[in-house]
N, C-alpha and C positions, 0 to 999 in steps of 0.2 A: 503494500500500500504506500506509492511515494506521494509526498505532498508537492504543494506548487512548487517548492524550493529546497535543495538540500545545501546543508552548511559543510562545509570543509573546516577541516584543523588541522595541523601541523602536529605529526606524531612525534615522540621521543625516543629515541633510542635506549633500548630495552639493558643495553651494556650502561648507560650511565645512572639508569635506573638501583641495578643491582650491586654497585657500588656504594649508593648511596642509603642503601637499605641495609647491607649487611656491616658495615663500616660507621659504626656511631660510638662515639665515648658511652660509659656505664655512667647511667644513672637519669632519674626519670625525665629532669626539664630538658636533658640533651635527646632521650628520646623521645620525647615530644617532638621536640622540631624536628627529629630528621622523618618523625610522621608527620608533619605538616608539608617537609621539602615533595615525599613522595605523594601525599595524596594530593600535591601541586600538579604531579608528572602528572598523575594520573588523567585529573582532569584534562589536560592539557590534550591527550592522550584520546578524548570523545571524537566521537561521529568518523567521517571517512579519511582514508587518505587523499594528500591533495593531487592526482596524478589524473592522467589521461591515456589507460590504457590503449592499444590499438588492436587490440586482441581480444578474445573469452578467454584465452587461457590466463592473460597478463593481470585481466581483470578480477581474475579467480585468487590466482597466486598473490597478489598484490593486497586483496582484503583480509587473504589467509593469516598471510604475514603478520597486517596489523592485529588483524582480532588477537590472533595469538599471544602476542609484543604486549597486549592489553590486559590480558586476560594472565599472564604470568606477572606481573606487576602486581595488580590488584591481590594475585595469590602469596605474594610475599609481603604485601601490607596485611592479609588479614592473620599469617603466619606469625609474624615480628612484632604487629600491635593489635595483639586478639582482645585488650581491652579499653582498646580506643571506641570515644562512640560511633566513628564514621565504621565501623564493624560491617554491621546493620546495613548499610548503603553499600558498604564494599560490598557484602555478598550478595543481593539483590545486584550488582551491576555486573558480577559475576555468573549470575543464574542466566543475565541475558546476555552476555557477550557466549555463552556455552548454549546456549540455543540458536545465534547465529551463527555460529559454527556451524551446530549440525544444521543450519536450514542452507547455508553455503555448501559442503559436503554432502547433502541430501539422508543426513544420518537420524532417521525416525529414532535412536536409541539414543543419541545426547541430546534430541530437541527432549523427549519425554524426561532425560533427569533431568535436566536444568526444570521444565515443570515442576516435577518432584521435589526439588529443593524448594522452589518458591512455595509450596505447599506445607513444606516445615519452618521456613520462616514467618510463613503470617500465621504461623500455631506458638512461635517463640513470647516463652515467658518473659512477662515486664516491657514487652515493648510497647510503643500509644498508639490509639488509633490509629493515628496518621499513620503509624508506619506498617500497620497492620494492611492498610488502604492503602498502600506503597507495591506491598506483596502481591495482593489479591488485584491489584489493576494488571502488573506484569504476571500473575498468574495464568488469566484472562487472555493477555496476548499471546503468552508463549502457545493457549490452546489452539488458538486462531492457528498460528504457524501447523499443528500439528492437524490440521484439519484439511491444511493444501492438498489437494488432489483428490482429496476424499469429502467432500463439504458436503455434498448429499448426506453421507453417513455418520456426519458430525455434527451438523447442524443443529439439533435439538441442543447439542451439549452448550454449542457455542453461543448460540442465544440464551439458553438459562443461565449460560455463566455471565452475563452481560447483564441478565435482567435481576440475577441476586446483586450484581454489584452494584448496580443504579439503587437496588433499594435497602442494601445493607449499608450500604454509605450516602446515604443520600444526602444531597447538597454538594456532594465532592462532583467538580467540574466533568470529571473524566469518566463518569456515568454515562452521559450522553454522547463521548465522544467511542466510548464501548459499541452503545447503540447503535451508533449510526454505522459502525466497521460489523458488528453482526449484519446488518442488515443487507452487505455488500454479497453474501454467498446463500439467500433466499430468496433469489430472483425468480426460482422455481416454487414459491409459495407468495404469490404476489401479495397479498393482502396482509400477510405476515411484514414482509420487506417496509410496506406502507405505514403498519402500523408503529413499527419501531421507528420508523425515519420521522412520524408524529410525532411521537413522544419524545425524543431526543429533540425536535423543534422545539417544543412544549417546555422544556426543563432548562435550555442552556440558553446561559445570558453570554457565551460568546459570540460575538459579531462572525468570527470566521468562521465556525463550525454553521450557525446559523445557515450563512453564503453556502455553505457546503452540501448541507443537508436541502436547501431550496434549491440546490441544483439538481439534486440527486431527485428528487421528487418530479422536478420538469423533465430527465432522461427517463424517467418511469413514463410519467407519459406520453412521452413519443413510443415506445415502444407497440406494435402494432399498425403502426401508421407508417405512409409515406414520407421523406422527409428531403426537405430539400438543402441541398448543400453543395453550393459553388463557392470557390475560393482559387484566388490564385497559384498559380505554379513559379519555384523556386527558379527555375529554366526559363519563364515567361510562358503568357496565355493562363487559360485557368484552368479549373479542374471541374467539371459538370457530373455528378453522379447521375443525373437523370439519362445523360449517354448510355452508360453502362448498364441499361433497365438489356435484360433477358440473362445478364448474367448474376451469379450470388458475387457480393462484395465485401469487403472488409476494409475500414475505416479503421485504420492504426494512429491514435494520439500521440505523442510524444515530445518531448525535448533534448535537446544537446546541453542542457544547465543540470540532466539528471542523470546520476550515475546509474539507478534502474533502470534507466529506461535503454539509455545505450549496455549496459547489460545483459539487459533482455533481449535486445535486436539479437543480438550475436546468435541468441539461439534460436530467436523467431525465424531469420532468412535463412538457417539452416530447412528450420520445416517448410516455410513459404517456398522451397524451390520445389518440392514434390509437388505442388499445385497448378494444374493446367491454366494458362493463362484462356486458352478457347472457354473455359466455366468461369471463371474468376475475378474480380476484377478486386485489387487489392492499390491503398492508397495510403500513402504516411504522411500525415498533419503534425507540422512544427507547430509549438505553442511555445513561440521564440520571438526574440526583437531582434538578434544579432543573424545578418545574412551572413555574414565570412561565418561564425562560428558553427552554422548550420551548415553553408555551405563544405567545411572541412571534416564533420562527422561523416556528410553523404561521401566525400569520399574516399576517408578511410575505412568506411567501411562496404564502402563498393555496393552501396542501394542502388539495385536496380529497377527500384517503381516508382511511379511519379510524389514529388514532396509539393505539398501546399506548404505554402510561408506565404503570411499576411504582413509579418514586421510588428503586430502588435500586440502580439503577444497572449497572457491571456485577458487584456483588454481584448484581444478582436470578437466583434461584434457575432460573428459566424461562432465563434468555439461559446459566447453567453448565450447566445442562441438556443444553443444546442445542451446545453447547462453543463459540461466537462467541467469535471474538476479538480481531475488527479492522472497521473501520468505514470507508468503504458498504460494504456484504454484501447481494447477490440471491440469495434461494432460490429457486427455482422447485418446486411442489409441483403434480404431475398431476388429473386429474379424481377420480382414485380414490385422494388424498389421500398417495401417494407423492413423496416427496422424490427428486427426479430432479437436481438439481446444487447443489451450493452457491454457484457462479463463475459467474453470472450477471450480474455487473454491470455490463459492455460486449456481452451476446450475449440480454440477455434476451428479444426482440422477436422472436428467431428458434427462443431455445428454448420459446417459449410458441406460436406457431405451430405446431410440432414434435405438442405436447399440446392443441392442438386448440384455445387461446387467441386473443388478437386478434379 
């Protein structure tokens, strides 16, 4: 689930780390600071590395690396100052750097401990609510993750874990932002999908989620209906999906500001090549300002479909339109120019089959 934006950090090198952790004079106010020096690294140490792979593999190896760098840091702050209060947060950041892992490596067996562990931290004696709601929100997600591929058969779970947490913490912000990421893998229970994307309306005074949830509600609507959608081409002229009426299509959202998404490509154009162009008609929408920066993705990575670029990003008037809100996004759009899913983006091969595609 990437957002409109992701942030980059400048990681640390894991050598000057363990330097600094196992090397401290005896005695507590000196170990204090050299736990304040490391849980500096650490922080320091959040969200992605700052690179531009040109590769899956580089891109693979490269987030390996850091999770790892990260994830062995945090394990010798919680080793060295097991009675520091950042404890607590170490191992909660530790539960999910060990679920990105397996969700990089495709390893259902360390996404399910790292669950596990968040399951015996929000049971840990003496801790406050808050951190209790700390637990149980990333408890919540790591399920999400474990539901990939399988969301038919997990759904029940993932929704009631969303719907105890909105009302076992209620008032806490990130109820409804639970809500509204359940609601993303019941598109096959429409009224369900609806009902929680209400309620999550209903509850959050965030502005952005808000945006978010109002869009998601106007892509529900389109669905079933014709839809129209012309936009320009990155090459020049534009892009008219109404042309494309007798074949199935597929609508790829995207950006070059998103490490997912150029991620994702890598493996999409592997599958997108099995696809007859004669059934097919397949279209990648930048939701970008920068033309050099879009223009350099399409060609390192050697797209061969046509890219809309408007230049405005997710101002343009075409992507509110259409109420996108988050990046990779598969549409799938029928022969008879109907919008049949918006949650194609691990199923598209089978919903395009479905519509007469491939």
């Amino acid at each position: 689930m990437e957002a409109k934006k992701m942030i980059f950090r400048k990681s640390v090198p894991f050598v000057a780390l363990a330097v600094s952790a196992f090397f401290f004079p005896v005695g507590v106010k000196a170990q204090g600071v050299d736990a304040d020096k490391l849980w500096s690294q650490i922080q320091k140490m959040e969200g992605n590395p700052k690179t531009h792979p040109k590769t899956r593999q580089e891109a693979i190896k490269t987030m390996r690396e850091h999770l790892r760098e990260h994830l062995r840091a945090l394990e010798v702050f919680i080793e060295k100052y097991p009675s520091d209060p950042r404890v607590f947060e170490a191992k909660l950041k530790q539960a999910g750097l060990i679920a990105s892992l397996g969700t990089l490596e495709d390893s259902k067996a360390e996404i399910a401990r790292a669950y596990k562990m968040l399951v015996e931290l929000e049971k840990t004696e003496g801790i406050s609510r808050a951190q209790a709601a700390d637990a149980a929100f990333q408890k919540a997600s790591v399920l999400f993750l474990q539901a990939r591929g399988q969301e038919e058969k997990m759904r029940t779970s993932v929704v009631t874990a969303a719907m105890n947490f909105h009302q076992r913490y209620a008032g806490d912000k990130r109820g409804p932002r639970l809500l509204a990421e359940a609601a993303t893998i019941c598109e096959q229970v429409p009224e369900m999908q609806k009902s929680l994307l209400e309620t999550a309306l209903r509850d959050t005074g965030e502005p952005q989620l808000r945006a978010r949830v109002q869009d998601s509600l106007r892509q529900i609507g389109l669905v079933g209906s014709k839809i129209n959608f012309v936009m320009p081409l990155l090459k020049g002229g534009e892009f008219d999906l109404a042309a494309e009426k007798g074949k199935a299509s597929m609508v790829v959202f995207w950006s070059a500001d998103s490490p997912q998404s150029i991620y994702w490509l890598y493996g999409f154009l592997q599958k997108a090549a099995t696809v007859s162009p004669a059934n097919t008609s397949i279209v990648l929408v930048s939701v970008d300002t920068s033309r050099e920066r879009v223009g350099q993705i399409v060609k390192d990575l050697a797209l061969p479909y046509p890219v809309c670029f408007d230049g405005k990003g997710w101002d343009s008037p075409v992507i509110r339109g259409l109420g996108v809100n988050a990046v990779p996004a598969v549409w799938v759009v029928d022969p008879a120019g109907r919008l049949v899913t918006i949650h194609a983006k691990n199923s598209f091969l089978d919903t395009l089959k479905r519509f007469g595609g491939r």
